[in-house]
N, C-alpha and C positions, 0 to 999 in steps of 0.2 A: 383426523386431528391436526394434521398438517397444516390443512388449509384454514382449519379456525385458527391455527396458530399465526401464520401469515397474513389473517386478515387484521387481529388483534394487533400486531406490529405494524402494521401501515395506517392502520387509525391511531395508535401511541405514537407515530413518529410523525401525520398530520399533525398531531395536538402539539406536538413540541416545535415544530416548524411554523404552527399558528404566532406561538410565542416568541420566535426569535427576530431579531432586528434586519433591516436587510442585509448586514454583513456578514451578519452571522448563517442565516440561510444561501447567502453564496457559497459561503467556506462551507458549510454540513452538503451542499446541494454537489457543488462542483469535484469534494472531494471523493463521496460517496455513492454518488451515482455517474459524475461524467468520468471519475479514478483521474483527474488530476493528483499529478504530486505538489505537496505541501509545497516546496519554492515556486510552481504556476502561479498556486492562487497568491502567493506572495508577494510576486511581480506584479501580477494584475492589480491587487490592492494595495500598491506603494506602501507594503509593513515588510516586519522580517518573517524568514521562514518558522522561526522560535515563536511568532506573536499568531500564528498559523497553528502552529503546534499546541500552542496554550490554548489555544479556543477551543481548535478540536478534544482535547483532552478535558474541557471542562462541558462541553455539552455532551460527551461520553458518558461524562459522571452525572449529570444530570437526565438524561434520557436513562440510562438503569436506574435512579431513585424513582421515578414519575412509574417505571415498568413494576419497578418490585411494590410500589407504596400501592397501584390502583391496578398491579393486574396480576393478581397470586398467581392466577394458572397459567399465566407463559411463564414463571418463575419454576413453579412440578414439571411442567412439558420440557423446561430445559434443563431440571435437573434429571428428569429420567431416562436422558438421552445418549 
């Protein structure tokens, strides 16, 4: 079950990644896979670390809609967990 769970999330976070802008897949990409912190990508993208903070918090919010709207059973798998 694990594994179908892990494969379902790397195809919902393909999909979401399909849709984001290039800034925005820097700041999802840089934060969450290379574990920069928010003032890195900050610096790198001449914004503030607050205008870093806002993005990730709102494609947070939007990657759980897209999960819960189009993928009920990672929503059971993680409530049974």
């Amino acid at each position: 079950m694990e594994i179908f769970f892990s494969l379902k999330l790397v195809l919902v976070v393909e999909e979401i990644l399909s849709h984001m802008n290039e800034k925005q897949r820097f700041i999802f990409i840089a934060y969450y896979v290379e574990r920069w912190q928010q003032k890195e990508i900050a610096k790198e993208l001449q914004m503030s670390q607050q205008a870093v903070a806002k993005c990730l918090k709102k494609m947070i919010t939007e990657l759980k809609k897209v999960m819960e709207d189009s993928n009920p059973e990672i929503i059971r798998f993680r409530n049974s967990h």
